[in-house]
N, CA, C and O atoms as a MOPAC input file, in Angstrom:
PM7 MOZYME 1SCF
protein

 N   -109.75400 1   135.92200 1   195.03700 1
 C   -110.58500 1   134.99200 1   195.77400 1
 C   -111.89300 1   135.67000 1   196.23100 1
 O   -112.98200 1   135.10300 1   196.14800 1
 N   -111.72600 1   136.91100 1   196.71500 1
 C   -113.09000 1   137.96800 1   197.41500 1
 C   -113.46100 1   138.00900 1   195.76200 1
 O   -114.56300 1   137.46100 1   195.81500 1
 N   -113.35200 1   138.16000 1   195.03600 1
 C   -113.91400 1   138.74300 1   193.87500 1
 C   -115.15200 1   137.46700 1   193.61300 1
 O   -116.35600 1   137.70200 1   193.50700 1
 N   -114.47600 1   136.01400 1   193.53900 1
 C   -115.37800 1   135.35300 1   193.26700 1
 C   -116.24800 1   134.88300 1   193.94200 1
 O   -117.22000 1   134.23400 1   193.55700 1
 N   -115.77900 1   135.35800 1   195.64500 1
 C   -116.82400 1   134.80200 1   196.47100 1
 C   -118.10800 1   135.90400 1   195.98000 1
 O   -119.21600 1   135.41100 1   195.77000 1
 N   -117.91800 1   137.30600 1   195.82000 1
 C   -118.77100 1   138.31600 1   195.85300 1
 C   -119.90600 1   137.78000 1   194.25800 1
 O   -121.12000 1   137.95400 1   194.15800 1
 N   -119.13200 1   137.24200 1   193.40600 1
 C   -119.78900 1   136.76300 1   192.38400 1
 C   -121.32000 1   135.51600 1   192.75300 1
 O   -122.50700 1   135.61200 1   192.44100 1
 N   -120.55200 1   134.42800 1   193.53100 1
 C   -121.30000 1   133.37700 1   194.47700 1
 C   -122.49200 1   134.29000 1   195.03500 1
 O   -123.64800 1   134.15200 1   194.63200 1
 N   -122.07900 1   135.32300 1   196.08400 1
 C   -123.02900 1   135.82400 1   196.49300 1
 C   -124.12800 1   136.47300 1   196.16600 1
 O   -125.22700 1   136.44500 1   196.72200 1
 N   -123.64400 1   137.29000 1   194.87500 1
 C   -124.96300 1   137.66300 1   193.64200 1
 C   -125.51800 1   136.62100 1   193.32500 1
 O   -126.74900 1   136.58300 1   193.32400 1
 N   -124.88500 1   135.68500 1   193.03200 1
 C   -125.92400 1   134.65900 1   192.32700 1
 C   -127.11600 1   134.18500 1   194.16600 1
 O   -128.29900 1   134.52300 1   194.20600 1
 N   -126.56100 1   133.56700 1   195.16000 1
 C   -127.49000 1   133.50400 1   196.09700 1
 C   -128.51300 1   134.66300 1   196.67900 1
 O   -129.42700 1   134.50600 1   197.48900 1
 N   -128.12400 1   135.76400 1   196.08200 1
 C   -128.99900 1   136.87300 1   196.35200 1
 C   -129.92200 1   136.72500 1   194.96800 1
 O   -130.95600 1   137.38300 1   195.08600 1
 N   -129.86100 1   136.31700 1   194.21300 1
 C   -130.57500 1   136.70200 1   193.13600 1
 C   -131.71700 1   135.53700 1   193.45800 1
 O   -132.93100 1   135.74000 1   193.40800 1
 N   -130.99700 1   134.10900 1   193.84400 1
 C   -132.12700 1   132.75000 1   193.98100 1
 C   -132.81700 1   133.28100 1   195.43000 1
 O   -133.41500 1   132.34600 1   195.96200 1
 N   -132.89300 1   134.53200 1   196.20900 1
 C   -133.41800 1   134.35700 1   197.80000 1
 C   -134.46700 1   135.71300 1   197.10200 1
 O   -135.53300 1   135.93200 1   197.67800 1
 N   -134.11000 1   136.52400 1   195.92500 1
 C   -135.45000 1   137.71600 1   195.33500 1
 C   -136.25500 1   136.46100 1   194.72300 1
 O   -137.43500 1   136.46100 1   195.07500 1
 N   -135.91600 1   135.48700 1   193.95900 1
 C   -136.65600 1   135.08600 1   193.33300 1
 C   -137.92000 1   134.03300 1   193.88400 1
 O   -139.08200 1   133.85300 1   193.51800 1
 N   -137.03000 1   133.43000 1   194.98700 1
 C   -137.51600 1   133.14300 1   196.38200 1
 C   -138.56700 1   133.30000 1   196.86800 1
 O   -139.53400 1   132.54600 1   196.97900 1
 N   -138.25600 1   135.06100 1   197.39800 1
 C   -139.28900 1   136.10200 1   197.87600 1
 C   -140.48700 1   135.99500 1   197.12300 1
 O   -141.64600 1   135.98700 1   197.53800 1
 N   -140.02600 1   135.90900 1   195.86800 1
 C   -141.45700 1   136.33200 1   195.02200 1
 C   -141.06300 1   137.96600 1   194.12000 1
 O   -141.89000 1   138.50600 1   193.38400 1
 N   -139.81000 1   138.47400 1   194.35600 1
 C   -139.62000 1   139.84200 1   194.01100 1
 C   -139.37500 1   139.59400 1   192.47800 1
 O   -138.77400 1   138.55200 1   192.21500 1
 N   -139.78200 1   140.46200 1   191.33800 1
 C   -139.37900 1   141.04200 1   190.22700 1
 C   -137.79300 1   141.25900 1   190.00900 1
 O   -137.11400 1   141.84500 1   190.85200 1
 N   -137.36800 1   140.84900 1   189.06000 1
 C   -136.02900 1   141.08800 1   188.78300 1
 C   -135.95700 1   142.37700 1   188.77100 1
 O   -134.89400 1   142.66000 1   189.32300 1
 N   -136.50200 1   143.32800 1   188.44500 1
 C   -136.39500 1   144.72900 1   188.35700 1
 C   -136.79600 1   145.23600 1   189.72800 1
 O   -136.60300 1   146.44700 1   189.84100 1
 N   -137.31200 1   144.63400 1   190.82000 1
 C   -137.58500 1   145.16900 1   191.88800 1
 C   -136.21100 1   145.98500 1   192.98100 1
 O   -135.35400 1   145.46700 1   193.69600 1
 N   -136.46300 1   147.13100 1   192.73900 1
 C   -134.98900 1   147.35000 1   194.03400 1
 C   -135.25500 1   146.55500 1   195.32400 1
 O   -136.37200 1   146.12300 1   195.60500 1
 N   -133.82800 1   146.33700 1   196.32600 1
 C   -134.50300 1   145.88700 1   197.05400 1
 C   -133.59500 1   146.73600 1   198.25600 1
 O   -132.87800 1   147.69800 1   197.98300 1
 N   -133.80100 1   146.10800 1   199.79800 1
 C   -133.01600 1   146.26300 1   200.75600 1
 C   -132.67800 1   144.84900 1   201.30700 1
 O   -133.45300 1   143.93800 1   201.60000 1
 N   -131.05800 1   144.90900 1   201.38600 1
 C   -130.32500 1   143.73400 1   201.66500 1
 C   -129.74200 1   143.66300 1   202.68000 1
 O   -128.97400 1   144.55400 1   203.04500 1
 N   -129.96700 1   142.61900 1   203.34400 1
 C   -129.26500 1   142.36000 1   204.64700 1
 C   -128.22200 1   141.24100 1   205.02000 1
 O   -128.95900 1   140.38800 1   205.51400 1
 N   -127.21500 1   140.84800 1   205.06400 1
 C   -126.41500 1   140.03300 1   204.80700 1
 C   -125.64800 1   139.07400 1   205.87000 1
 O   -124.49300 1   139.48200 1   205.99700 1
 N   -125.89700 1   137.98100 1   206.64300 1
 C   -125.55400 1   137.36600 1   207.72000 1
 C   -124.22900 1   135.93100 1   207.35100 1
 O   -123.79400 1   135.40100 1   206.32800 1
 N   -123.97200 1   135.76600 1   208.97300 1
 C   -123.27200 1   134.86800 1   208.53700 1
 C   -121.74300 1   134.65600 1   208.65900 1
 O   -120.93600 1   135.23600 1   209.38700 1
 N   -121.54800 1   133.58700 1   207.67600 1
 C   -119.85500 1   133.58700 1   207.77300 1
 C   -118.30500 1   134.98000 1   207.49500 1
 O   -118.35100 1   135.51100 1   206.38500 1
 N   -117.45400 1   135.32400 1   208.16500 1
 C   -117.01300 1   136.95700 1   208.18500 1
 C   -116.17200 1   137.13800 1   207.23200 1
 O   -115.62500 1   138.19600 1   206.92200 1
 N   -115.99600 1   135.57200 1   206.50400 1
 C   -114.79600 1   135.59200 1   205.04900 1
 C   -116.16500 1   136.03700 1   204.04700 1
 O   -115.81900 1   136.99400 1   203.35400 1
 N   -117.21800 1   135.74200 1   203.84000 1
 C   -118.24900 1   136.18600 1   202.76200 1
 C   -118.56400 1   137.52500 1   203.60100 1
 O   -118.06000 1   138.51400 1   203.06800 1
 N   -119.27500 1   137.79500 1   204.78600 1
 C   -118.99500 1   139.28600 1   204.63000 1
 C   -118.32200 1   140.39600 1   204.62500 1
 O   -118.48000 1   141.60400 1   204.44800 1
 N   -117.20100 1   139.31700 1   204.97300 1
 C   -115.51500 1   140.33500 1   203.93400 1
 C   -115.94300 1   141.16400 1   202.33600 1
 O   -116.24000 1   142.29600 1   201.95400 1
 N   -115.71000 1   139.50100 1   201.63000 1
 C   -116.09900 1   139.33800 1   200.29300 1
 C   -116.77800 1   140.57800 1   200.05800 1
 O   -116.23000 1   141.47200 1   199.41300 1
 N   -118.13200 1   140.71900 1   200.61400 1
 C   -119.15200 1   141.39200 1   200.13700 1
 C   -118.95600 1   142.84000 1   200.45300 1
 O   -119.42200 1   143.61300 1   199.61600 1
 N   -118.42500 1   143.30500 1   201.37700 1
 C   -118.15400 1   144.47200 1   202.14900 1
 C   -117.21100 1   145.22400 1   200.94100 1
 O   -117.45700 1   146.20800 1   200.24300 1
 N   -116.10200 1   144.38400 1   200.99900 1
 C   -114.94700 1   144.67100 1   199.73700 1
 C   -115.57000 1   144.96300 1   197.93900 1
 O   -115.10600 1   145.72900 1   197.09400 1
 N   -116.73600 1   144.03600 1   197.84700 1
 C   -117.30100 1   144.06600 1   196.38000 1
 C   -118.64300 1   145.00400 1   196.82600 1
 O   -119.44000 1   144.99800 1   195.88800 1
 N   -118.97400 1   145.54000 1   197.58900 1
 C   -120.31500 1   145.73100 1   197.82600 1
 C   -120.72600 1   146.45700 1   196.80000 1
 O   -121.67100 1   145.86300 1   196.28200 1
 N   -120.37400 1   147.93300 1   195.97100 1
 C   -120.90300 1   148.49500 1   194.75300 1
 C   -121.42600 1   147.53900 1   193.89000 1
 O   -122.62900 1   147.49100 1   193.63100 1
 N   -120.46100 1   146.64400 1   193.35000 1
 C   -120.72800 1   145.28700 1   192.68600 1
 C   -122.05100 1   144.93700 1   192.73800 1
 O   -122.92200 1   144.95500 1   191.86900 1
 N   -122.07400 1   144.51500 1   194.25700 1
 C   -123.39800 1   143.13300 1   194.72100 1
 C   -124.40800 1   144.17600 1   194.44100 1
 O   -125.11900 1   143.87800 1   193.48200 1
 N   -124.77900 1   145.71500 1   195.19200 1
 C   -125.31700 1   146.22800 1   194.99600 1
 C   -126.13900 1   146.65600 1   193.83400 1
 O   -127.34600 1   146.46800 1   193.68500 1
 N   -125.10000 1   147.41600 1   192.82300 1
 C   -125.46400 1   147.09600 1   191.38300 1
 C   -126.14000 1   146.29400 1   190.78600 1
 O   -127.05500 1   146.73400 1   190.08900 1
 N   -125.85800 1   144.51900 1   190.88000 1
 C   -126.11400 1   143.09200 1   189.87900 1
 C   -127.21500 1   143.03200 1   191.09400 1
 O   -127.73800 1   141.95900 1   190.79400 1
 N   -127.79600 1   143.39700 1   192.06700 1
 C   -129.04200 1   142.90300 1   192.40100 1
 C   -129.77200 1   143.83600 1   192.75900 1
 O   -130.81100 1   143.49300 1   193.32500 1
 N   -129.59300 1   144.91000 1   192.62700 1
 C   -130.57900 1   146.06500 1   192.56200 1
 C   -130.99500 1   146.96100 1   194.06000 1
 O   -132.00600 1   147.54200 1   194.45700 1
 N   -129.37700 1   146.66500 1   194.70800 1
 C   -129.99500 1   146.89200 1   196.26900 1
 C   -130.03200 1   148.75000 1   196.15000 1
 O   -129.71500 1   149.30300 1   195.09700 1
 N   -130.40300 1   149.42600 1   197.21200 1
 C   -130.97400 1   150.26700 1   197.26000 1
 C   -129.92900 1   150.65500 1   198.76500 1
 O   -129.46100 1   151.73900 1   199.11200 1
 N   -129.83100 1   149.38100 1   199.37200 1
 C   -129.16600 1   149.88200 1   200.74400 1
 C   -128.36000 1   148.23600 1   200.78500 1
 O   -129.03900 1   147.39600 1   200.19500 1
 N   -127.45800 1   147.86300 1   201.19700 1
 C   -126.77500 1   146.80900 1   202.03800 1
 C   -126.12500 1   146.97800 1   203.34600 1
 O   -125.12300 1   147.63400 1   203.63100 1
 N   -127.15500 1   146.01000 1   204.34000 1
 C   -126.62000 1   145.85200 1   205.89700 1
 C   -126.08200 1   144.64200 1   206.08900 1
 O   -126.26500 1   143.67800 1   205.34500 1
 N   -125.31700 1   144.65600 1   207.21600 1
 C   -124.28900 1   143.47100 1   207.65700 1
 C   -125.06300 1   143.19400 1   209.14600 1
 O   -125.33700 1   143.93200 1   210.09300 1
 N   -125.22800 1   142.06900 1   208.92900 1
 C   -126.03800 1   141.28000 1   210.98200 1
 C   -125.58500 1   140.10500 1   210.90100 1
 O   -125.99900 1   139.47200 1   209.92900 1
 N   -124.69900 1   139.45300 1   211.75200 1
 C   -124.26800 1   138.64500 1   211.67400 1
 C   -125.29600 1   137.61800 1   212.63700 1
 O   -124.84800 1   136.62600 1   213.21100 1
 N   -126.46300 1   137.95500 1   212.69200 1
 C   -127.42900 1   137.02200 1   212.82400 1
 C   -128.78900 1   137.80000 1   212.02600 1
 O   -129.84200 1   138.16800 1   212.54600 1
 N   -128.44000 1   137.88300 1   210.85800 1
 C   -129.77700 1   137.98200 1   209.82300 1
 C   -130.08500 1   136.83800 1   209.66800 1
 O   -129.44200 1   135.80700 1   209.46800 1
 N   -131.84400 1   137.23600 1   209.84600 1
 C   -132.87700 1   135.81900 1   209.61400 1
 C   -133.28200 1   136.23300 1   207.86400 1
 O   -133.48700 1   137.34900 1   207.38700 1
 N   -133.29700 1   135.00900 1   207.24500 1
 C   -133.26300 1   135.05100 1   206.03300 1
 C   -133.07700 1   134.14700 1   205.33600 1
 O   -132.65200 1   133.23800 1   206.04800 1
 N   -133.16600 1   133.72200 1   203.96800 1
 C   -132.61600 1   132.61100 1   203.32500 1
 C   -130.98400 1   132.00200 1   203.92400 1
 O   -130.07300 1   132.72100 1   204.33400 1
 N   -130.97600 1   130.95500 1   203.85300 1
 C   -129.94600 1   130.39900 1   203.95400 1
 C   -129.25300 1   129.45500 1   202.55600 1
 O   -129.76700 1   128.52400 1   201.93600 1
 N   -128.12300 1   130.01000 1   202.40500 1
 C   -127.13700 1   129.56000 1   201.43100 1
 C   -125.79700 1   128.87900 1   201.91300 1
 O   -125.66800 1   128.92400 1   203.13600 1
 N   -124.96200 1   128.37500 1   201.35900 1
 C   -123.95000 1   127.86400 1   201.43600 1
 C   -122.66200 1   128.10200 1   200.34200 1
 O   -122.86900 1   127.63600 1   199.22100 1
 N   -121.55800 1   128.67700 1   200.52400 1
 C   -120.88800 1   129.78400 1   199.51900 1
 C   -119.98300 1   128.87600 1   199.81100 1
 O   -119.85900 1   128.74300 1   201.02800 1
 N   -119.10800 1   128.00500 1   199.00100 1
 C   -117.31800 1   127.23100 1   199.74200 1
 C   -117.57300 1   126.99700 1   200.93100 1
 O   -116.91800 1   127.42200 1   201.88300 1
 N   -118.39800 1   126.40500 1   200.98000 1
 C   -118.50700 1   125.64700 1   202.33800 1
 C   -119.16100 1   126.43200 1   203.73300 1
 O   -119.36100 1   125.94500 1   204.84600 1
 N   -119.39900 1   127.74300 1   203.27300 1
 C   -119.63600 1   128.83600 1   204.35900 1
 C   -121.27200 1   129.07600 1   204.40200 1
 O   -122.13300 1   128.74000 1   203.58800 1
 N   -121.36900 1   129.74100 1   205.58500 1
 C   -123.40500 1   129.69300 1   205.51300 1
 C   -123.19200 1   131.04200 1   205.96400 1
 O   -122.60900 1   131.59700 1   206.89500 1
 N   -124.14700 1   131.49000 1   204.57000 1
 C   -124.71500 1   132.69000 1   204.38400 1
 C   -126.34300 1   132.98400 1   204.50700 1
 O   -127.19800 1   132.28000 1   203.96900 1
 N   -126.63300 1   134.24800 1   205.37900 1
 C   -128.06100 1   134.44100 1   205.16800 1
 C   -128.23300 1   135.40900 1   204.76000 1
 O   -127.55500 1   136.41400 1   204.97800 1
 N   -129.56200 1   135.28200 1   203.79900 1
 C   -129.39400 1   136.52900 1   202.82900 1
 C   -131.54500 1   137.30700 1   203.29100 1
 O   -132.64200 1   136.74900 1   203.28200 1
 N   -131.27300 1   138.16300 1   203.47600 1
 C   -132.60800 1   138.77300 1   204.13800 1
 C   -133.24200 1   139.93300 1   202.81700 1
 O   -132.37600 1   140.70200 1   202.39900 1
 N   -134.40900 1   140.05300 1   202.28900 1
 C   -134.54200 1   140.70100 1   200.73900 1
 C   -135.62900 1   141.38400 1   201.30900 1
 O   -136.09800 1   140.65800 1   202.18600 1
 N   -136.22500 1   142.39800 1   201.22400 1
 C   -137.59100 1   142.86600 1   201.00500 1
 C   -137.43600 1   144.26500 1   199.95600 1
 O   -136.47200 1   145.02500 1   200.03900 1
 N   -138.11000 1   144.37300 1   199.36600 1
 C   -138.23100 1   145.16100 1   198.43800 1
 C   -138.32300 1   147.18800 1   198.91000 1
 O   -139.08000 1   147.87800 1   199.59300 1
 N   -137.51200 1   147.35300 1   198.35900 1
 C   -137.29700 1   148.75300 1   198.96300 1
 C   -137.96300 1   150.10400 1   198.25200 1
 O   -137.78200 1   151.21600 1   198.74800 1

């Protein structure tokens, strides 16, 4: 179940770089807010997320300002700037 939420979450990290305005090849620094079953998910997959979106660093704030997504019903914010 974490496996596919962490999948969900690459993909909403990828639509909040593209968002930004960032380069697919751009590393970035990620910040990750929100519901605590997705930052389970992500915590548990983090090499993963890291890897498929090019982070450089991943932080957890459970009030990151940032894009807002919706994962199974859950609200995620996803915070990008290029690292």
């Amino acid at each position: 179940m974490r496996e596919g939420l962490a999948r969900e979450i690459v993909h909403a990290v990828q639509i909040a770089r593209k968002d930004a305005g960032l380069d697919i090849t751009d590393r970035i620094a990620l910040t990750l807010g929100g519901d605590e079953g997705l930052l389970a998910a992500a915590r548990e997959h983090e090499a993963y997320l890291a890897a498929e979106v090019l982070a450089t660093s991943v932080a957890y704030d459970g009030a990151a300002n940032g894009a807002a997504a919706r994962i199974d019903g859950r609200n995620l914010s996803i915070a990008v700037r290029r690292s």
